[in-house]
VEXDREN-2710 file (C-alpha; in Angstrom, 1 decimal):
% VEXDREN-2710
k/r/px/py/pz
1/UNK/0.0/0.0/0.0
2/UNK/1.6/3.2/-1.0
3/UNK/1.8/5.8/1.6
4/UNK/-0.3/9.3/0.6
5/UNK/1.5/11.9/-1.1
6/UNK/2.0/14.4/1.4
7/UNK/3.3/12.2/3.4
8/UNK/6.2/11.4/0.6
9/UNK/6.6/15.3/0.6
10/UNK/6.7/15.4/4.0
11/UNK/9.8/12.6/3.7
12/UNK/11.6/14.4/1.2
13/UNK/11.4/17.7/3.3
14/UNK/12.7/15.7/6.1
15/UNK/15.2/14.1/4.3
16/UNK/16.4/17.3/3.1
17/UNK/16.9/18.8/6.5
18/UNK/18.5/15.4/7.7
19/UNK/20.8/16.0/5.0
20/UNK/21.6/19.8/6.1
21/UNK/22.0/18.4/9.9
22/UNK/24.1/15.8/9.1
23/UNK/26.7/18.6/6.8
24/UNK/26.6/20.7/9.7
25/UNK/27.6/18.0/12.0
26/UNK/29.9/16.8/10.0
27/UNK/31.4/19.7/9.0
28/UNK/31.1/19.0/5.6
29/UNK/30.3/21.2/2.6
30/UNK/28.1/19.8/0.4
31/UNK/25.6/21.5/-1.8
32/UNK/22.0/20.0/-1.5
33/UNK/21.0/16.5/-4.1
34/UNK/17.8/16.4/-5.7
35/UNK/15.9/13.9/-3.3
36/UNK/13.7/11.9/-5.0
37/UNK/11.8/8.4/-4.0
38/UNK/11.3/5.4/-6.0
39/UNK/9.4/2.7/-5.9
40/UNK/12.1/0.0/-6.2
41/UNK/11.7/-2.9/-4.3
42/UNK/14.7/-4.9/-4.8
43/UNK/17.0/-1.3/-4.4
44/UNK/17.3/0.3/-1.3
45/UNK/19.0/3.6/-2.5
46/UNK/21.5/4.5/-4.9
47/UNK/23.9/8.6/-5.4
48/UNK/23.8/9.5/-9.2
49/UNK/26.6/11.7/-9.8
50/UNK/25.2/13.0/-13.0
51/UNK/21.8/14.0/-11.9
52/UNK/23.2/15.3/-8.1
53/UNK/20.5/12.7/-7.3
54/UNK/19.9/10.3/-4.0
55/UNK/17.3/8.2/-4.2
56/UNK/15.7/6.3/-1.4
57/UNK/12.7/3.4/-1.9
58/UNK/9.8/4.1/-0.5
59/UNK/9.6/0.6/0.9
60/UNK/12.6/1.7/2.6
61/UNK/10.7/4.3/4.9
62/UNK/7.2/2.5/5.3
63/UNK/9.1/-0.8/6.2
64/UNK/11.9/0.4/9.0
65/UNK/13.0/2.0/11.5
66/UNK/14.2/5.6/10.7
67/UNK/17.9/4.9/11.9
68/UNK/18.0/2.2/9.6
69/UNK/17.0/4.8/6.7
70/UNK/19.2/7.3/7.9
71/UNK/22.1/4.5/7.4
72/UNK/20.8/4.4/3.9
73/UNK/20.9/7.6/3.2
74/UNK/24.4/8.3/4.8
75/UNK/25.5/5.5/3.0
76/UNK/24.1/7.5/-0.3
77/UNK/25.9/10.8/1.1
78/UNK/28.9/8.5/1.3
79/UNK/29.2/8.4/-2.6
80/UNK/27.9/12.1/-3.0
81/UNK/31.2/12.8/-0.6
82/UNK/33.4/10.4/-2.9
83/UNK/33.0/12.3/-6.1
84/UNK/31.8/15.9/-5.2
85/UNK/34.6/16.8/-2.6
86/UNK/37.5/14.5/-3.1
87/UNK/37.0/14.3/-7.1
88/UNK/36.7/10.1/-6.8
89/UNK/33.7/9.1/-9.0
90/UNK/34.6/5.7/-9.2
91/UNK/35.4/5.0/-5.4
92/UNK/33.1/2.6/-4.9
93/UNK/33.1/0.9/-2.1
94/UNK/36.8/0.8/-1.4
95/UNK/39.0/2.8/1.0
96/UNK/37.8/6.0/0.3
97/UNK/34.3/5.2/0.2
98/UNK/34.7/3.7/3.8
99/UNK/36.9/6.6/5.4
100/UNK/33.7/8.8/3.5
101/UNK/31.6/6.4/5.7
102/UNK/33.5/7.0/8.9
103/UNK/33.2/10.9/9.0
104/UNK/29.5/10.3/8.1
105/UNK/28.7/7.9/10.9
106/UNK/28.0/4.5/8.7
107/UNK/27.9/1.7/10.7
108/UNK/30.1/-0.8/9.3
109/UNK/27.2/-3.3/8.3
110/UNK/25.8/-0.3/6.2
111/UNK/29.1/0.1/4.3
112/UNK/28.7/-2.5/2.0
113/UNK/27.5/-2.7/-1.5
114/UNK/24.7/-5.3/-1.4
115/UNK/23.0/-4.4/2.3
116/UNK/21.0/-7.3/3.8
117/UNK/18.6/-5.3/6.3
118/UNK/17.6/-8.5/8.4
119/UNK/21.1/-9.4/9.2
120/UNK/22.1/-6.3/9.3
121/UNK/19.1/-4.8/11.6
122/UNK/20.4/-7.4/14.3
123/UNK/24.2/-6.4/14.1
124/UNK/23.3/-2.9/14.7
125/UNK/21.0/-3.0/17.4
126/UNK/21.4/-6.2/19.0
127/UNK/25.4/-6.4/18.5
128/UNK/26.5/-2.6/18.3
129/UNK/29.9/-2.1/19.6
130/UNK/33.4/-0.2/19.5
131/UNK/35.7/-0.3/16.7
132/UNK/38.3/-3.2/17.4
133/UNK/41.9/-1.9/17.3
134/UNK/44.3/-3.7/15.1
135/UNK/45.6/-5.6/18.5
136/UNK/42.3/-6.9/19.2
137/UNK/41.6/-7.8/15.4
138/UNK/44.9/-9.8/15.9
139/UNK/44.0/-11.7/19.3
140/UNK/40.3/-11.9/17.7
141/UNK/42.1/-14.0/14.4
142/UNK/44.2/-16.4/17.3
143/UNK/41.5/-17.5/19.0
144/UNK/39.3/-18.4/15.7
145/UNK/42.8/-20.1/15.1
146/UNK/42.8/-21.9/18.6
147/UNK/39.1/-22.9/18.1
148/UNK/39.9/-24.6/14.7
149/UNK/42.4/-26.8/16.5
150/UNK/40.0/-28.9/18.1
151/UNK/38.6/-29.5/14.8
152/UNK/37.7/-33.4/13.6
153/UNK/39.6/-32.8/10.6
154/UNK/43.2/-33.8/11.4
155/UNK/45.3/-31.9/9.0
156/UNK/43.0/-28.2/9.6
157/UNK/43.4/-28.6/12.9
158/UNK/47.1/-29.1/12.6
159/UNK/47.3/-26.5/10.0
160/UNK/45.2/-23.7/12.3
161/UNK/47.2/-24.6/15.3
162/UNK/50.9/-24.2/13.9
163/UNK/49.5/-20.3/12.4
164/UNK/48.0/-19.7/15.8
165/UNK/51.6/-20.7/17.3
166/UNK/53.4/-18.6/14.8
167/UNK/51.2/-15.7/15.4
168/UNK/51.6/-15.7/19.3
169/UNK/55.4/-16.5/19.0
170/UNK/55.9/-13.6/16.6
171/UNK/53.8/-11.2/19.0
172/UNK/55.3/-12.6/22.5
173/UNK/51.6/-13.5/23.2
174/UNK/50.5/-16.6/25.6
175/UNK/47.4/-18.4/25.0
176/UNK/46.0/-18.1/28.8
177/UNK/46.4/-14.7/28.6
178/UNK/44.6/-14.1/25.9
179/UNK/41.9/-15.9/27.0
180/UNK/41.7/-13.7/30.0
181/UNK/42.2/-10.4/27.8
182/UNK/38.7/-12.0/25.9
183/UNK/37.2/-12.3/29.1
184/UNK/37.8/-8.7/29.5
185/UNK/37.1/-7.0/26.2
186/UNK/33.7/-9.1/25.9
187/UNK/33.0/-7.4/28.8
188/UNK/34.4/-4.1/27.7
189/UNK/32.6/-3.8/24.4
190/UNK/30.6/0.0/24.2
191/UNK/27.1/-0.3/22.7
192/UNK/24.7/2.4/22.3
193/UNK/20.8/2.1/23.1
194/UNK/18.1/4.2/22.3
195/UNK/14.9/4.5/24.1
196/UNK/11.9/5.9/22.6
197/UNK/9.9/8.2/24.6
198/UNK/7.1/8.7/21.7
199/UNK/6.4/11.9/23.1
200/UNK/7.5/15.4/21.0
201/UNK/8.8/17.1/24.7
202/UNK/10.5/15.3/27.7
203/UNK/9.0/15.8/30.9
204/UNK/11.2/17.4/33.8
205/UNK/10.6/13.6/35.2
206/UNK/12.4/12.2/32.7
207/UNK/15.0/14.4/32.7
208/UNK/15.1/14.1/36.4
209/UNK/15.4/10.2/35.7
210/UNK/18.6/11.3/32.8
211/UNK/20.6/13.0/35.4
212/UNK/20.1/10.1/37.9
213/UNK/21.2/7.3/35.6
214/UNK/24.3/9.2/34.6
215/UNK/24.8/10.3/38.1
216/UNK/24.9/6.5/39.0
217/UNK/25.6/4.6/36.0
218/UNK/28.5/4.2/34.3
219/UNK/27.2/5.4/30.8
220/UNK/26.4/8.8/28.8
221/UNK/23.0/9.8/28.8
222/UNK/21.9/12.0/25.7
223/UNK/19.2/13.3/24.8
224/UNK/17.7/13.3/21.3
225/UNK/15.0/13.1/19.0
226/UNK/14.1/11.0/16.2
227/UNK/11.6/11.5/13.3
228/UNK/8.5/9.2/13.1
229/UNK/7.9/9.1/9.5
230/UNK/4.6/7.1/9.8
231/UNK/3.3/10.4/11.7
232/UNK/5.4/13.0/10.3
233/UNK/6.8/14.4/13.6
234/UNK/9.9/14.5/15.9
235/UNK/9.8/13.0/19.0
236/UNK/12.3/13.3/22.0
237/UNK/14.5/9.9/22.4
238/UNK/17.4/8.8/25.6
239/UNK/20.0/7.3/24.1
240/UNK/22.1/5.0/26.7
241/UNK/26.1/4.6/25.7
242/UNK/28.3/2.6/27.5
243/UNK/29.8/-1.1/28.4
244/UNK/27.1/-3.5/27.4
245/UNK/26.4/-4.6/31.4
246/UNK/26.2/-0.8/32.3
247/UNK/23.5/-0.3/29.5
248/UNK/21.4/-3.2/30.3
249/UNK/21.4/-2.2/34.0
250/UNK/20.5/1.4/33.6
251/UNK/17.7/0.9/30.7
252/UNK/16.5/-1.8/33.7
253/UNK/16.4/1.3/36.5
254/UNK/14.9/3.5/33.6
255/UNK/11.9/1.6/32.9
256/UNK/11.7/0.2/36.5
257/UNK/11.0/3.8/37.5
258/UNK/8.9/4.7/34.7
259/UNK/6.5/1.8/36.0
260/UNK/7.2/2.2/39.5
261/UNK/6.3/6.1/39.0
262/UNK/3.0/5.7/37.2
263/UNK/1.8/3.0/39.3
264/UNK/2.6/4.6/43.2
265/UNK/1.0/8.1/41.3
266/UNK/-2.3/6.0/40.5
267/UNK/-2.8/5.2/43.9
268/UNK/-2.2/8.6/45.8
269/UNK/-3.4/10.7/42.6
270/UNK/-7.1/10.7/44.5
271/UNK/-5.6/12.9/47.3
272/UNK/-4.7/15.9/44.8
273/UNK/-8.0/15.7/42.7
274/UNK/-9.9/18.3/45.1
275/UNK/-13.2/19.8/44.0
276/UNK/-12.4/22.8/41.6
277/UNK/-8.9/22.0/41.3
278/UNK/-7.6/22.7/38.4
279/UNK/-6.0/20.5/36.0
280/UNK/-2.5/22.9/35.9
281/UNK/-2.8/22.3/39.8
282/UNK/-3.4/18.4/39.1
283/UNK/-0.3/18.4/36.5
284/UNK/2.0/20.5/39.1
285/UNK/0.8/17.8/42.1
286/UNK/2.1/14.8/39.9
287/UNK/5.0/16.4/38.6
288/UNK/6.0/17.1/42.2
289/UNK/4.7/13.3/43.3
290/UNK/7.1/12.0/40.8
291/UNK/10.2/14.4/41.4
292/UNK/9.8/13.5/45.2
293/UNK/9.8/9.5/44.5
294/UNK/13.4/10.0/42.3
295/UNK/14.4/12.4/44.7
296/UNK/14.1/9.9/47.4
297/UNK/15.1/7.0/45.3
298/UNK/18.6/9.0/44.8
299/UNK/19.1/9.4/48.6
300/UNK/19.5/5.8/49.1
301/UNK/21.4/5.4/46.0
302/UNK/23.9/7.9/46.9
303/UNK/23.8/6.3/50.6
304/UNK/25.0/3.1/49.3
305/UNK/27.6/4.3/46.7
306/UNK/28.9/6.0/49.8
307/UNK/29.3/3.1/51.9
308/UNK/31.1/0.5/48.2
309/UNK/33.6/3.3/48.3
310/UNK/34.6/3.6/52.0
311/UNK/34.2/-0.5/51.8
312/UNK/36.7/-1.0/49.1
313/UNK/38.8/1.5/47.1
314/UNK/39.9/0.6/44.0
315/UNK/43.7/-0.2/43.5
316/UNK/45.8/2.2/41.5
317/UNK/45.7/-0.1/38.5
318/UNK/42.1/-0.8/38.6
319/UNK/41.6/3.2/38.4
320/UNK/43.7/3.6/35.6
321/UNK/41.8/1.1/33.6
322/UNK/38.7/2.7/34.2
323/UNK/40.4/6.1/33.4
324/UNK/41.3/4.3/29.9
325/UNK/37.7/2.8/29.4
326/UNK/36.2/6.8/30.3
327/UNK/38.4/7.8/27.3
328/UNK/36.9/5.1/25.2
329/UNK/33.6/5.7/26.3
330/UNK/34.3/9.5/25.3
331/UNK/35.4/8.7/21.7
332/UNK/32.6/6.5/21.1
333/UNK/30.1/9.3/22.5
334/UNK/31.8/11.8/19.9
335/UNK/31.6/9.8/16.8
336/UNK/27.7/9.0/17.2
337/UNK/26.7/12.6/18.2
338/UNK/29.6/15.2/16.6
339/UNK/28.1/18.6/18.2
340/UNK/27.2/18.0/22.2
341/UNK/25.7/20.1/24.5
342/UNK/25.5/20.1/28.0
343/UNK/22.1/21.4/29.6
344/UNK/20.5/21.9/33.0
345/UNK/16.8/22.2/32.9
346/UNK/15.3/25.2/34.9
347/UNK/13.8/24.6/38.5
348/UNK/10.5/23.2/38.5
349/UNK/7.6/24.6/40.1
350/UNK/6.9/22.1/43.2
351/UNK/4.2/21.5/45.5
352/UNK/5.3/20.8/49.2
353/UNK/2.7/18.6/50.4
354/UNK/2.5/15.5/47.4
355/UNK/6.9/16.5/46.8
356/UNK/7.8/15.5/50.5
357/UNK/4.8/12.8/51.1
358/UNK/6.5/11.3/47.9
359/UNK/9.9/11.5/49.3
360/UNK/9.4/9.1/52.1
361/UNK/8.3/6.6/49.6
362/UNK/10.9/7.0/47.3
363/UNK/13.8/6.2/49.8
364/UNK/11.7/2.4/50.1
365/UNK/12.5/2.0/46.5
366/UNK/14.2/-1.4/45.4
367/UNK/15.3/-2.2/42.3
368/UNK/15.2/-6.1/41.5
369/UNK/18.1/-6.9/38.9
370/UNK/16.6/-7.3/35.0
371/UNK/15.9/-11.3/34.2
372/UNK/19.3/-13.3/33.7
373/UNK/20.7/-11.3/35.8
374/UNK/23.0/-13.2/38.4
375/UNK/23.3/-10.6/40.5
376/UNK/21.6/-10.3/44.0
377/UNK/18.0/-7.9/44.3
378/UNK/19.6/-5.6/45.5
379/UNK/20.4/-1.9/44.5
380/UNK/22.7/-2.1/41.5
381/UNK/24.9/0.4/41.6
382/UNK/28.5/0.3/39.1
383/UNK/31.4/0.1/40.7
384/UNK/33.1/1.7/37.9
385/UNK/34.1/5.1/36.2
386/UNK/33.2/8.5/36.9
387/UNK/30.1/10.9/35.9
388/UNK/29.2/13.8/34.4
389/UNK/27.4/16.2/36.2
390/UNK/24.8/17.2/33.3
391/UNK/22.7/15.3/31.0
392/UNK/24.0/16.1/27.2
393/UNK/21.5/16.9/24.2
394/UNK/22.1/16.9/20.4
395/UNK/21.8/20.0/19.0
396/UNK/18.0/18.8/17.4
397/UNK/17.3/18.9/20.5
END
């Protein structure tokens, strides 16, 4: 079913401003394609030098995610880059097209020529992580080495163990070691998740929950916004970056206190509802319930973060290693959102009574650990890494 037409033109006016954005972010100067869509359905997109043309199916948009069309369309932006600033036209997709793809912010599934969305849906956001440096690319090509030694076939197995000896002779490598440094980069690989609010403005609630899972979480919190192209508007979204553990446990704590929130609010929401009370009066009460339930909920936090860090203080090499994974965690903030700023929101207006009654509950708070989870139910605070003290926001935002 095709989608109305001004809803394509609404698309292609988005598209064009997603197009100015990403320049601007970027830093690159481009002159504006013609955007056109197609009704292609075995061609996702393709740049025609000749025209100054990227086109984008229309089964493209109706079918995914936005992110996954943005992908598309940087990928598209890619060859525009290729040929109309460093005079390649027949890049392809070799090393220039890719280095075009890494100032643009292409995930490397969405690099290549033929693009398999299915697979390629699940390596981005089920399996999104850091870069590998050329060390770990080498201790990643040993171990698939190592693992082909136990092989049934006699002569591979011989074969993939004598390279996997070579390599770690020729590198001063041992074999238990590098199991241990796998143990320790599984655990160390970044990911980023985003959270859909599906609402066009945040809440000071939500921003209220932002600042206290960066404040006790080892991940960046940013906030951005995403366009809904099946609705033709912008709407806010909390994107989580960090070690995967650290972005599992805070997404947990954010939608344990969305729930937790709604539901305490639906029983005490009677008291507030007076006879000619207003509904501004009604909206203030809640906002204050819900501000006095985090506030409260971040009291004990902050208790017991106090007590982990008079119990046991982290050796000198333990905090350089976390210093090292704060840089990492940086670099991979910067190269998925190019122009950051930090914002504090302005002082809410707050009612005493439903604020302070709200307080009290919120310090009885407890967060059971998300399902798998081997941990104990109890609060679950990092141990790890430092904070910022303000939640970022793109510059959409």
């Amino acid at each position: 079913m095709l989608p109305p037409p001004e809803l394509e033109q609404a698309w292609l006016r988005q598209l064009a401003d997603e197009h100015a954005q990403i320049c601007h972010e970027r830093r690159l100067d481009l002159k504006p394609p013609i955007i056109r869509l197609s009704r292609s359905t075995s061609r996702w997109g393709f740049w025609s030098g000749a025209k100054r043309e990227i086109c984008l199916a229309t089964a493209l948009i109706v079918q995914h995610p936005w992110q996954v069309v943005l992908q598309i369309f940087k990928h598209e932006i890619a060859h525009q880059v290729c040929e109309e600033l460093w005079q390649q036209p027949r890049a392809g997709h070799g090393p220039e097209f890719r280095r075009a793809c890494q100032i643009l912010g292409v995930e490397t599934p969405f690099q290549r020529a033929t693009i398999d969305l299915q697979q390629n849906l699940l390596q981005l956001f089920n399996a999104q992580q850091h870069k590998q440096s050329p060390e770990e690319q080498l201790h990643q090509r040993i171990r698939k080495l190592l693992a082909l030694a136990d092989s049934d076939n006699e002569h591979e197995a011989a074969l993939a163990l004598a390279r996997a000896s070579t390599l770690l002779a020729r590198h001063r490598l041992d074999a238990a070691e590098l199991a241990t440094r796998s143990g320790e980069a599984e655990g160390n690989a970044l990911t980023q998740l985003s959270i859909n609010t599906g609402q066009q403005r945040l809440p000071g609630y939500r921003s209220a929950i932002c600042s206290l899972l960066l404040a006790h979480f080892a991940v960046r919190v940013v906030i951005a916004s995403s366009y809904d192209q099946h609705h033709d508007l912008r709407v806010k979204t909390i994107e989580l970056l960090g070690r995967r553990h650290d972005v599992a446990m805070a997404a947990h704590c954010y939608h344990f206190l969305e729930e937790r929130l709604a539901t305490l609010w639906q029983k005490e929401r009677h008291r507030y509802r007076c006879p000619g009370s207003s509904g501004g009066a009604v909206r203030i009460a809640k906002n204050s319930y819900y501000l006095g339930l985090l506030a409260g909920f971040n009291q004990v936090l902050l208790a017991e973060k106090k007590s982990k860090q008079i119990m046991a203080k982290p050796p000198p090499h333990v905090k350089n290693a976390l210093m090292h994974c704060e840089t990492r965690l940086d670099a991979f903030v910067a190269a998925r959102f190019p122009k950051l700023r930090s914002t504090r929101r302005r002082g809410a207006k707050i009612a005493g009574t439903p604020y302070h009654t709200a307080l009290q509950k919120g310090k009885n708070l407890r967060m059971s650990p998300p399902l798998g989870s081997a941990e104990a139910p109890v609060m679950a605070l990092p141990t790890t890494g430092t904070t910022k003290s303000t939640v970022a926001s793109t510059s959409k935002a």
